[in-house]
C-alpha positions as CSV (number, residue, x, y, z in Angstrom):
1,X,7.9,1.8,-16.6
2,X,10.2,4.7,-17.2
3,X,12.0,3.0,-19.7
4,X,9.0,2.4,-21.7
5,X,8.1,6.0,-21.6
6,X,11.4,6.7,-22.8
7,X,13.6,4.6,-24.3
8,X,16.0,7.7,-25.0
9,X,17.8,8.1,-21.5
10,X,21.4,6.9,-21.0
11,X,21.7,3.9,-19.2
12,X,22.3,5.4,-15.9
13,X,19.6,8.4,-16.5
14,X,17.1,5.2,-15.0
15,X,18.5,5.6,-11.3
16,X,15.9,6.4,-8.8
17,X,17.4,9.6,-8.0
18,X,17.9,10.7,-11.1
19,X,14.1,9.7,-11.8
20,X,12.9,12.0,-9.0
21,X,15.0,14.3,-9.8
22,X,13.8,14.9,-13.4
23,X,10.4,14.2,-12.2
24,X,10.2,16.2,-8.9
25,X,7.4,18.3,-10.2
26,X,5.3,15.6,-10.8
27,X,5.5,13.6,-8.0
28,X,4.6,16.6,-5.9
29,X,1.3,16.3,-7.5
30,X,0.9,13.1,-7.0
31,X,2.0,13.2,-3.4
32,X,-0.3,16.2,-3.0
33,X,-2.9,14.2,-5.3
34,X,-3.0,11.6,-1.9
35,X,-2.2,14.4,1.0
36,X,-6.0,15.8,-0.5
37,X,-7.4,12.6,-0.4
38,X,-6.7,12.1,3.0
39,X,-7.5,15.1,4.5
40,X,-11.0,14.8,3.4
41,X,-11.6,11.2,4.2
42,X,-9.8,12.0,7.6
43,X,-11.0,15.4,8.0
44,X,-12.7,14.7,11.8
45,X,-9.4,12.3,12.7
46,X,-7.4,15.4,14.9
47,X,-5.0,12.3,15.6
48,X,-4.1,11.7,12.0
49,X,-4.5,15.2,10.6
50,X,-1.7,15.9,12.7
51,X,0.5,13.1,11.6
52,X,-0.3,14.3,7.8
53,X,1.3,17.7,8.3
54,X,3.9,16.0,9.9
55,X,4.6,13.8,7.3
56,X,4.1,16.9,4.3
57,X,7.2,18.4,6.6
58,X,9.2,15.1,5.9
59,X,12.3,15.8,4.1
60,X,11.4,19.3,3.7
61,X,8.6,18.8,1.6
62,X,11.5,17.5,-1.8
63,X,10.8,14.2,-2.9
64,X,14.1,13.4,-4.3
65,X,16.1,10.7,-4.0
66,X,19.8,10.6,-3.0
67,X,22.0,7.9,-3.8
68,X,23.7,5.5,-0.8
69,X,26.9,7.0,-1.4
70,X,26.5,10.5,-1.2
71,X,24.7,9.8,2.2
72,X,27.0,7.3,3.4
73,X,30.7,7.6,2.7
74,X,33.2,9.1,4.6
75,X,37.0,9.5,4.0
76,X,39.3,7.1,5.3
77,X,41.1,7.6,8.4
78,X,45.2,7.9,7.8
79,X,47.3,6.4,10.6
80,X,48.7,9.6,12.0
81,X,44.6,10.4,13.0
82,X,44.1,12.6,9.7
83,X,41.3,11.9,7.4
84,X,42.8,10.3,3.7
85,X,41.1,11.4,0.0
86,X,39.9,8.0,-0.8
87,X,36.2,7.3,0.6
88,X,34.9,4.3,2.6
89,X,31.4,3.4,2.4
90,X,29.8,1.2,4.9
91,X,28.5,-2.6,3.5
92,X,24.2,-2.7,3.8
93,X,24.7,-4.8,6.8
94,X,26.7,-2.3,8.8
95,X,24.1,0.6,7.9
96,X,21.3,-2.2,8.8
97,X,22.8,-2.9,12.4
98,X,24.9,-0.1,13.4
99,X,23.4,2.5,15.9
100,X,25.2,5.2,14.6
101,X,23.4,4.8,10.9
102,X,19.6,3.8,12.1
103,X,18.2,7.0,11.9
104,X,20.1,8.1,8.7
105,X,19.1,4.5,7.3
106,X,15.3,4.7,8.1
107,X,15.2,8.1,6.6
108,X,16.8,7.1,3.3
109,X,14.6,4.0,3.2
110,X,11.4,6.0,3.7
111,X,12.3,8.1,0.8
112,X,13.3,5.4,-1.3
113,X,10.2,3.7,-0.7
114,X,7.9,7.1,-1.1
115,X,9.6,7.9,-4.5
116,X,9.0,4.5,-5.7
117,X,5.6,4.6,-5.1
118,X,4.8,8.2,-5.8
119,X,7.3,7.7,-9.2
120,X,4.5,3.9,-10.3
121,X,1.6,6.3,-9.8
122,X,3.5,9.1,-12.4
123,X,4.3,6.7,-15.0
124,X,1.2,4.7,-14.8
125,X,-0.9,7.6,-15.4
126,X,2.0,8.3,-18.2
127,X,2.1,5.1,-20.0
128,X,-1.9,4.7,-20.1
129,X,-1.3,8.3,-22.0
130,X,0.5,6.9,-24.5
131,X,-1.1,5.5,-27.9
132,X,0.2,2.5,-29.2
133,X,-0.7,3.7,-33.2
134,X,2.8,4.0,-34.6
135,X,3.9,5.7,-37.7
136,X,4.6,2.0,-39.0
137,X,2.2,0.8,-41.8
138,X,2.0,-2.8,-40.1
139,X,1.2,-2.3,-36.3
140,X,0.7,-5.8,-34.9
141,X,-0.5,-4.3,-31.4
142,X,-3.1,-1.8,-32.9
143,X,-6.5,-3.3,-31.9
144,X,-4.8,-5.4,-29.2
145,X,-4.1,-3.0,-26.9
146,X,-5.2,0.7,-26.5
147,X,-2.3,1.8,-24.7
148,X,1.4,1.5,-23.0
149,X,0.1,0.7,-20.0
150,X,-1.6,-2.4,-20.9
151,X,2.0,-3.6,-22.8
152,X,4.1,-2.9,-19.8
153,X,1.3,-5.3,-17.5
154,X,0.9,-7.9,-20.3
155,X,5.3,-8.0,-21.0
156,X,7.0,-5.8,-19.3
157,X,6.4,-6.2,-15.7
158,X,6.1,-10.2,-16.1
159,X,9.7,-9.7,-17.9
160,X,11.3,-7.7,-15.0
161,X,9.8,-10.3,-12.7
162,X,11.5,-13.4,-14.9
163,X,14.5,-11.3,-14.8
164,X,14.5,-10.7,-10.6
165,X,14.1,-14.2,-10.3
166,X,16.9,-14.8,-12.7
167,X,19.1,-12.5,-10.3
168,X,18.2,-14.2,-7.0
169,X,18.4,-18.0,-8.1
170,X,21.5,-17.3,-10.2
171,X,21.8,-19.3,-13.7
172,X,23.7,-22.5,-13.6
173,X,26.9,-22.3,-15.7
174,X,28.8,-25.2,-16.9
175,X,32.5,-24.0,-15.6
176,X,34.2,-27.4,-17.2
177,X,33.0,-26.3,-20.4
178,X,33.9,-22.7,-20.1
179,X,36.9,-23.4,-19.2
180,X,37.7,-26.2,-22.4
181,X,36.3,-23.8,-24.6
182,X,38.0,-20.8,-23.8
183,X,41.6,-23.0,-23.8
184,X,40.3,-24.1,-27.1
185,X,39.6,-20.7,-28.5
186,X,42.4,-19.2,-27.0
187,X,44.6,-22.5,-29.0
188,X,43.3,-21.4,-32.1
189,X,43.5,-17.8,-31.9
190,X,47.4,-18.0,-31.2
């Protein structure tokens, strides 16, 4: 969705925490959009009002992301007892099981989880903002669709599903033909 909206950011500017970083204003709204919401449909619930201002506390009220390794790393132990310069960071398995990590873990997953949602409900609002009337003379979409939003559920989000799926099943490779060819190329070229 953000990469629809704007197609301008570097490569790495579509991280999570950079998202919420450059969005933080935003996704207050929204958060406070659904903090409204509930405290009216839940306004005679003492039990749950009480949980809500807990939950505005969370985090200290920021809704920014920070990245694993900032969170997670720590400098390599030397073997006179001193800690090294290079960093160490734990494998998602260790920071899954290990007791020392679980509460540092949960946290980090909450916020990755309430960024990602609050960040859909920014850029949905976003992309259904956005006209799909271009400057070109021929615009095959015009009439078709009425805005972004409606492009990114028709191709978009079917693509990024096609290309998850492509990244857990793995695409078969013919290695013995790699492998010929390369020689082959690799023949000719010297």
């Amino acid at each position: 969705m953000a990469r629809l909206f704007d197609t301008a950011r570097a490569p790495g500017e579509f991280a999570l925490s950079k998202l919420s970083d450059s969005h933080h204003e935003a996704l207050l709204k929204v958060r406070n959009y659904y903090l409204n919401f509930w405290r009216n449909e839940k306004k005679d619930d003492k039990t749950f009002l009480k949980m809500l201002k807990d939950y505005e506390g969370f985090n200290n009220g920021k809704l920014k992301k920070i990245d694993m390794k900032t969170l997670f790393k720590f400098r390599k132990t030397l073997k006179n007892g001193e800690e090294g310069k290079s960093y160490i960071m734990p494998d998602t398995m260790q920071l899954h099981t290990d007791s020392k990590y679980a509460a540092q873990w949960i946290e980090y997953s909450v916020i990755d989880a309430e960024v990602t949602f609050y960040l859909r409900d920014h850029f949905h609002s976003l992309l259904e903002s956005l006209s799909v009337n271009t400057v070109s003379h021929k615009n095959p979409i015009e009439g078709v669709f009425k805005n972004n939003m409606e492009i990114y559920q028709n191709y978009w989000r079917p693509f990024g599903e096609l290309l998850t799926d492509m990244e857990r099943e793995g695409i078969k490779v013919d290695v013995n033909y790699l492998r010929v060819s390369c020689r082959i190329k690799y023949i000719i070229l010297t």
